[in-house]
C-alpha positions in Angstrom: 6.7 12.2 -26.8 9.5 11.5 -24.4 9.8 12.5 -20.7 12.0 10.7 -17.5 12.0 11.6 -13.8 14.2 10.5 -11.1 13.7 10.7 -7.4 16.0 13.0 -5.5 15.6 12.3 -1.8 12.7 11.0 0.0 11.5 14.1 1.9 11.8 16.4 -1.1 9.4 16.7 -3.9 10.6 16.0 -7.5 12.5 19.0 -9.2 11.5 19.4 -12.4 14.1 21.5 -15.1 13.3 21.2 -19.1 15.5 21.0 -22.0 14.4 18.6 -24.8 12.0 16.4 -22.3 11.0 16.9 -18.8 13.1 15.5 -16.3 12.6 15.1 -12.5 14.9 13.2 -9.8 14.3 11.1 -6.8 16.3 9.0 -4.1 16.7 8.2 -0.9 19.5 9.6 1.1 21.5 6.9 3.0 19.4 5.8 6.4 19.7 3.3 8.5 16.0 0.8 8.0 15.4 1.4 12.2 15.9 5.6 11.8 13.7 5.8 8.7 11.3 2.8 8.9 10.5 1.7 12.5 10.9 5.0 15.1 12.5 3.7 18.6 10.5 3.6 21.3 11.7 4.8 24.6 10.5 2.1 27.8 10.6 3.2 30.9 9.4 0.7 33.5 9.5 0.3 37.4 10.8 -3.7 38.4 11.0 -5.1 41.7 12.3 -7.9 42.5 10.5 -10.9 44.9 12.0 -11.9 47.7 12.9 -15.8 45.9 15.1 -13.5 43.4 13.3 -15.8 40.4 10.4 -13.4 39.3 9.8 -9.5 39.5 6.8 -7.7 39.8 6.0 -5.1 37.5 4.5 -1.8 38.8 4.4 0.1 35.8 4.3 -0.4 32.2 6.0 1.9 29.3 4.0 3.6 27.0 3.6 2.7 23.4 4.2 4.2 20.6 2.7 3.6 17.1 5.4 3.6 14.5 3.0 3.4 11.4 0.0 3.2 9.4 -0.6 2.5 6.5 -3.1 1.6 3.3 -3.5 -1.7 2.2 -6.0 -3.0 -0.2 -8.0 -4.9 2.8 -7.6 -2.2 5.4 -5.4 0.0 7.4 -2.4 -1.7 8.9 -1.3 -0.5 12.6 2.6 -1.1 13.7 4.1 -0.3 16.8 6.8 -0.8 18.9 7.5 -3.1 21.5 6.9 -2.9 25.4 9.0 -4.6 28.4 7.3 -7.0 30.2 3.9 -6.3 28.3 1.7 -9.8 28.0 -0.2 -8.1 25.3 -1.8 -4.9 23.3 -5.3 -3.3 23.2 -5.8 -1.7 19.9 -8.6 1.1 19.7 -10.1 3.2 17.2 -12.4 6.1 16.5 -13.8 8.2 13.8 -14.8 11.1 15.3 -12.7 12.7 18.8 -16.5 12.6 20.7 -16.6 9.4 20.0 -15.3 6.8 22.6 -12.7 4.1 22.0 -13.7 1.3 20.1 -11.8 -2.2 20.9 -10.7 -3.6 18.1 -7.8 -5.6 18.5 -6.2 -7.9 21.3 -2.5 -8.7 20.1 -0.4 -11.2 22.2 3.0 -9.3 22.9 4.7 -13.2 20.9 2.8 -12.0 18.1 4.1 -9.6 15.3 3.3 -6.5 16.9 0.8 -5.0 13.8 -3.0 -5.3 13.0 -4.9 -5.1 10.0 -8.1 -3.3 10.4 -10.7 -5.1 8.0 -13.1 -2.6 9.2 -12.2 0.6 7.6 -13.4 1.3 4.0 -14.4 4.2 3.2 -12.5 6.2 0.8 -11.4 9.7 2.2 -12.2 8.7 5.6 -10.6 9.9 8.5 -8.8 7.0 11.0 -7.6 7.3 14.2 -6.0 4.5 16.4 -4.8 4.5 20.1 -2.4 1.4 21.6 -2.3 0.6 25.3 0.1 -2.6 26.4 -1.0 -4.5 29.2 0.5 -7.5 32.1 -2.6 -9.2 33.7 -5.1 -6.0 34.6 -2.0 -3.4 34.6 -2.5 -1.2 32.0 0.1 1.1 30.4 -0.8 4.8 29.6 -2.4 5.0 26.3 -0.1 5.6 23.3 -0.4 9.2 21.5 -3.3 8.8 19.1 -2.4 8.8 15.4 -4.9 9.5 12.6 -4.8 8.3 8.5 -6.6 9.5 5.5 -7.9 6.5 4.1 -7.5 5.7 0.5 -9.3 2.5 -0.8 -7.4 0.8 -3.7 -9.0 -1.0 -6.4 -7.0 -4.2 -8.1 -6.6 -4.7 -11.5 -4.9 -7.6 -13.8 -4.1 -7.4 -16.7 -1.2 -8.5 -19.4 1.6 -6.6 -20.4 5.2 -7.0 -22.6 8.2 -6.7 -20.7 11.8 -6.1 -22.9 13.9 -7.4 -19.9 16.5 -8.1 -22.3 16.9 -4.2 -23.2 16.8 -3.2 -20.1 19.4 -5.3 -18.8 21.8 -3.8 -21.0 22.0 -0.6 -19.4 23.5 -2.1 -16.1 27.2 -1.7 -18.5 26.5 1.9 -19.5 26.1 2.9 -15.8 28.9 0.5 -14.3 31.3 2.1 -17.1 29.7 5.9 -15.9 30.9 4.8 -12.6 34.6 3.4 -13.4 35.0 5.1 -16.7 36.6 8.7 -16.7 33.1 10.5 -16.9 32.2 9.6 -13.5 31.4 13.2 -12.5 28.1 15.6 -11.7 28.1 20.0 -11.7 28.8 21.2 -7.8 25.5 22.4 -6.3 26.7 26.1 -7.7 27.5 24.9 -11.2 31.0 26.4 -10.9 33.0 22.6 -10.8 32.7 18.9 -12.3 33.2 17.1 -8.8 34.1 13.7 -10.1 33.0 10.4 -7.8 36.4 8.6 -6.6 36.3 4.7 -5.9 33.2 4.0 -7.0 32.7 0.4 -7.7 30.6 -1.4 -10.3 26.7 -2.5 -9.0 25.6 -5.8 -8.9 22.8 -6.7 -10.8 20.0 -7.8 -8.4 17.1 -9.9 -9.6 14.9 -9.2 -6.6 15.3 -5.7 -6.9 14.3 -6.5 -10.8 10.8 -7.8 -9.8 10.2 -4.6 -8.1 11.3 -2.3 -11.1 9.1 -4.2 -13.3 6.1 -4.1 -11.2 6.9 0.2 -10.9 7.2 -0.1 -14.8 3.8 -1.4 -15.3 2.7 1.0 -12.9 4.0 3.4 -15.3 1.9 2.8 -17.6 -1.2 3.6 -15.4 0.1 6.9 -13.9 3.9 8.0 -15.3 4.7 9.4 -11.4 7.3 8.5 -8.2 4.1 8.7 -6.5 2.3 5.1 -7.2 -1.0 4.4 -8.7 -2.3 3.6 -5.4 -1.1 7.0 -4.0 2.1 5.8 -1.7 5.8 6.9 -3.1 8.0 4.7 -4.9 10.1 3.1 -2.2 6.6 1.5 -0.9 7.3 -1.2 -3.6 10.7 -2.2 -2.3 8.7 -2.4 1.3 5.7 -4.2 0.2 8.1 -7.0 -1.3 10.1 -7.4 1.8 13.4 -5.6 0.4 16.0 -5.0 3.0 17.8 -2.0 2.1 19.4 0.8 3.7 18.8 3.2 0.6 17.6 3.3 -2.2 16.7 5.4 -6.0 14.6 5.4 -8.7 14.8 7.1 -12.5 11.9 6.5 -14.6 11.3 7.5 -18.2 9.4 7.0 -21.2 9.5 6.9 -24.8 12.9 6.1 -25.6 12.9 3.4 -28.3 16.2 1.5 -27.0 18.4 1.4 -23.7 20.8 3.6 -25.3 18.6 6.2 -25.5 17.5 6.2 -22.6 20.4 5.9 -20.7 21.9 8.9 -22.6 18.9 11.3 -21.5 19.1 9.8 -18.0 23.0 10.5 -18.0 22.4 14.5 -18.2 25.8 15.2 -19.7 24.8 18.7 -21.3 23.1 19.8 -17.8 23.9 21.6 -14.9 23.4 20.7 -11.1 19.3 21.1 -11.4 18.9 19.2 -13.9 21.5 15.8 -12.9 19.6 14.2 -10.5 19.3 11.1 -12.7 22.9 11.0 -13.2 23.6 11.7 -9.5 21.7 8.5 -8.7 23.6 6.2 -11.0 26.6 7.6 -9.8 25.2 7.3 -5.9 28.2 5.9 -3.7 25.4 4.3 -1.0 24.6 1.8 -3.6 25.6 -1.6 -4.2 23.0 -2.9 -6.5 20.9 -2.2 -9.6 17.9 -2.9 -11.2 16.0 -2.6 -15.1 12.6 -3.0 -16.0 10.8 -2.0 -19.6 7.3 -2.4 -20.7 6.1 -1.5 -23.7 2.2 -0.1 -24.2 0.4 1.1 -26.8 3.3 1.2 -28.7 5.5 3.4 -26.0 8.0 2.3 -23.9 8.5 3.2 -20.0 11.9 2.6 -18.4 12.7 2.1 -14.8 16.1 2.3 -13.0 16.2 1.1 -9.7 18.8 1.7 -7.0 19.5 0.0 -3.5 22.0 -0.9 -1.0 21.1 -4.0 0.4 23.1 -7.2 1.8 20.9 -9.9 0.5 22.1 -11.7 -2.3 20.1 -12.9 -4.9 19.8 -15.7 -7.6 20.0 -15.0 -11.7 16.6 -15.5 -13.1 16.0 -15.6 -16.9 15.1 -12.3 -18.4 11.6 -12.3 -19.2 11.0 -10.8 -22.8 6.8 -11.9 -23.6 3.8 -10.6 -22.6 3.0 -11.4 -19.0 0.0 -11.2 -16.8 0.5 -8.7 -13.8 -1.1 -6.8 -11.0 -0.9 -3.6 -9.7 -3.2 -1.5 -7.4 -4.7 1.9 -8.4 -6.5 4.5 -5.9 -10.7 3.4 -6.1 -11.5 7.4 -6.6 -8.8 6.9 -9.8 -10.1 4.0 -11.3 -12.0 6.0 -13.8 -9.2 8.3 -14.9 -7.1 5.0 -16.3 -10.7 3.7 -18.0 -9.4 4.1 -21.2 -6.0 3.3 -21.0 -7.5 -0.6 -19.0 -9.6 -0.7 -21.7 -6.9 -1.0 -23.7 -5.5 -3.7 -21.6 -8.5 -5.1 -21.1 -7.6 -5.2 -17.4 -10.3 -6.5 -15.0 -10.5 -4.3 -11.5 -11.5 -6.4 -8.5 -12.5 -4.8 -4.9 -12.2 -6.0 -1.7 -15.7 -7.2 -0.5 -17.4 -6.6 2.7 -17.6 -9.7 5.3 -21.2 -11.7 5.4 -23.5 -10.1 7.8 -25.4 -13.0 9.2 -29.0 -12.6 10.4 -29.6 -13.2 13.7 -33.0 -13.0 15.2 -36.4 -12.2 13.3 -39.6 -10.6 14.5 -43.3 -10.5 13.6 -45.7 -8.0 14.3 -48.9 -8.2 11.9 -47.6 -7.4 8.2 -44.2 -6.0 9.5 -41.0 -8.6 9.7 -38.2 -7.4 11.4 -34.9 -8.6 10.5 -31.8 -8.1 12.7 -28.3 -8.9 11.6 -24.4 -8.8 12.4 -22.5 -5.8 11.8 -20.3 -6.6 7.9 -16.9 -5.1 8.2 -16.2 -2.5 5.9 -19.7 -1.9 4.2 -21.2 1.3 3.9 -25.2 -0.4 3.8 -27.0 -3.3 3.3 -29.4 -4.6 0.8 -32.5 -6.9 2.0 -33.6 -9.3 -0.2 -36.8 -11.4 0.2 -38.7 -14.9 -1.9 -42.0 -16.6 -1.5 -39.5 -20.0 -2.2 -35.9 -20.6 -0.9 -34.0 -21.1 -3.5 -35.0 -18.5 -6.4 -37.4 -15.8 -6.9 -35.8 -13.2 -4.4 -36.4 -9.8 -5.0 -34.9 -6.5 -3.2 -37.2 -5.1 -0.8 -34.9 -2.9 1.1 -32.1 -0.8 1.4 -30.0 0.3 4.6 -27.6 3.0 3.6 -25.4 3.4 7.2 -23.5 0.9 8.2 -24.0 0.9 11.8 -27.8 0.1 11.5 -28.4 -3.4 11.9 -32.2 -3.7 11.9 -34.8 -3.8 9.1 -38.6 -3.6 8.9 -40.1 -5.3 6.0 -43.5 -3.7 6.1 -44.9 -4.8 3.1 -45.6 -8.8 4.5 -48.9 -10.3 4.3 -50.4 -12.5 7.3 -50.2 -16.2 6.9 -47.2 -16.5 4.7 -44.1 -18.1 4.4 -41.4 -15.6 3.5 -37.5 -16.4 2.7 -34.6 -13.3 3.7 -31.6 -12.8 3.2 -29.2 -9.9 3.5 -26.2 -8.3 1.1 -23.8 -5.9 2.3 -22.1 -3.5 -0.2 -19.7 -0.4 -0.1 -19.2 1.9 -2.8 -15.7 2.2 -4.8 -15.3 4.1 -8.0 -19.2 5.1 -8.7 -19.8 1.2 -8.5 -21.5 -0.8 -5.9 -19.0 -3.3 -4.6 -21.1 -6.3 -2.9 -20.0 -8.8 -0.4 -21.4 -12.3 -0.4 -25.2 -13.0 0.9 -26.1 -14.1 4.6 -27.4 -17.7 4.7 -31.6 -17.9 3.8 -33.9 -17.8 6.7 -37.6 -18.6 7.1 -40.2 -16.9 8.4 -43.8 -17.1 8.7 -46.1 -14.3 9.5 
């Protein structure tokens, strides 16, 4: 079975046309990083000025804006933009809109203005977070709310074989598409062949490389421009730290050599519909190129990636062996790729909840009552109790909401000496995903 898809542009969803395999295309139109990435924020601020003309007292304070948020493996990452004269940012959240504003973030205005909520793990939930700057006790209005789904990603490593080598190879076929005298794509009516003047050849860069062959091995897991852990393609470049202004991606599989797949990426026999691959290696807003390859389970998925960027970068040896790697899948999809990280034998790892530390303990008769710190991102905790300190502990409780942070052992007998301690968990994938126990106490009744 073969197949290959390209992305077309960024706000469009793939277009799918079929001759002998399916094809799709994707890219990004040219942008400009601030426009696409980072929305401007508009300040407006009152300043007057003291009477010793060195200092100005600030009246008022802008109101900001949050430019972004986004799922990470610990949490939900808030960005937004920057405030004049601000000493500093409140970040809020909520869950529900009856609920008040919950504090969860103080960020100096010298610090990078983001924050990683640690506290927001549960798959499918609904987020919503509120910014307000402040100078001293002036306050700014409070930014427009803005609410994420979240999706909880699982990690998993395993090893896989790159063919660098091969893939390299196809940087010639599309530099002579692009200089050669075929260096042409159907008009959006399919009436002309509207050949590409001055285009030059692209550099081969080896940063972008890393990123193609992490999306290859993705590949593998889900053949999509939307990634394993449910963000599009051009999330990669971002997640590395790419600087680009624009970018494309064709992806394919099954093709036993570069040639071959080259040839069905260069779309020769098809009309305007059906060139999007081709339209991307002939793209005039590039400057640079990228191959990746890895072969599983006897198949082979290509990648070609696209960018214009003005960071150089240094050759790196192509890496032709099998290779540990990591990539993250959606929690809820873990169980959809069983059998193919079976195959790998691929180990899945979940971020834990933090320790939730008992505080204070109560007797009453037979009943103990435990109290205990609030673990970010658990859904419960699980109470565990010994006659000795260090072995023997059995589970004598369970609290299934994560916001209760009290339990009642009612099953204690009078004149004992009892050991606790207390493991929060969370649920990914079916499985019970634990975080590490609180530190013993003793308690006699």
């Amino acid at each position: 079975m073969m197949g290959f898809l390209g992305k077309a542009n960024l706000m469009k969803k793939c277009n799918k046309a079929v001759s002998v395999v399916l094809l799709t295309a994707l890219s990004v139109a040219a942008f400009s990083v601030s426009d696409c990435k980072i929305p401007c924020v508009n300040e407006i601020h009152t300043v007057e000025a003291k009477t010793d003309k060195t200092e100005k007292t600030v009246t008022k304070l802008s109101t900001p804006e949050i430019s972004k948020l986004t799922n990470e493996y610990e949490g939900i990452r808030i960005q937004w933009g920057s405030v004049a004269d601000a000493d500093g940012f409140y970040v809020y959240k909520r869950q529900k809109s009856s609920q008040p504003w919950e504090l969860i973030g103080n960020v100096p205005a010298t610090s990078e203005r983001s924050l990683l909520d640690l506290d927001s793990m549960k798959d499918g939930g609904l987020y919503t977070y509120m910014i307000q700057a402040y100078k001293g006790e002036l306050l700014s209005p409070q930014s427009k709310a803005k609410t994420i789904t979240r999706v909880v990603t699982s990690r998993v490593k395993f090893k896989i074989e790159y063919k660098q080598k091969a893939a390299r190879k196809m940087q010639k076929m599309v530099n002579d598409l692009r200089t050669g005298g075929q260096s042409w794509a159907w008009n959006s009516a399919n009436t002309t062949k509207v050949y590409m003047q001055g285009l030059g050849k692209l550099s081969y860069d080896y940063n972008l490389e890393k990123i193609a062959m992490k999306r290859a091995a993705e590949l593998a897991m889900s053949f999509s421009h939307e990634r394993p852990n449910g963000k599009d393609c051009f999330s990669a470049l971002d997640e590395a730290g790419y600087k680009y202004s624009s970018a494309g991606e064709n992806i394919a599989y099954g093709y036993k050599s570069a040639k071959a797949a080259y040839k069905a990426f260069a779309e020769e026999n098809n009309k305007y519909e059906g060139q999007g691959h081709r339209r991307n290696m002939l793209g005039s807003s590039f400057n640079v190129c990228a191959f990746a390859c890895v072969r599983v389970n006897g198949v082979n998925y290509w990648v070609q990636e696209f960018a214009y960027t003005q960071d150089d970068s240094d050759y790196e040896k192509a890496v032709n062996k099998v290779k540990k790697t990591t990539i993250e899948i959606a929690s809820d999809d873990v169980n959809n790729y069983k059998k193919t990280l079976n195959g790998l034998k691929a180990k899945i790892s979940d971020y834990p909840p933090s320790v939730a530390e008992i505080t204070t303990t109560e007797v009453n008769g037979r009943k103990v009552t435990l109290s205990y710190t609030k673990s970010k991102g658990a859904a419960g905790y699980v109470i565990y109790r010994s006659r000795r300190k260090k072995s023997g502990f059995e589970k004598v409780g369970t609290v299934k909401r994560q916001t209760t942070l009290s339990f009642t052992d009612k099953k204690a007998s009078k004149k004992k000496t009892y050991y606790y301690y207390v493991v929060p968990y969370r649920i990914a994938h079916g499985d019970m995903i634990y975080g590490n126990k609180s530190k013993v106490v003793k308690v006699k009744t």
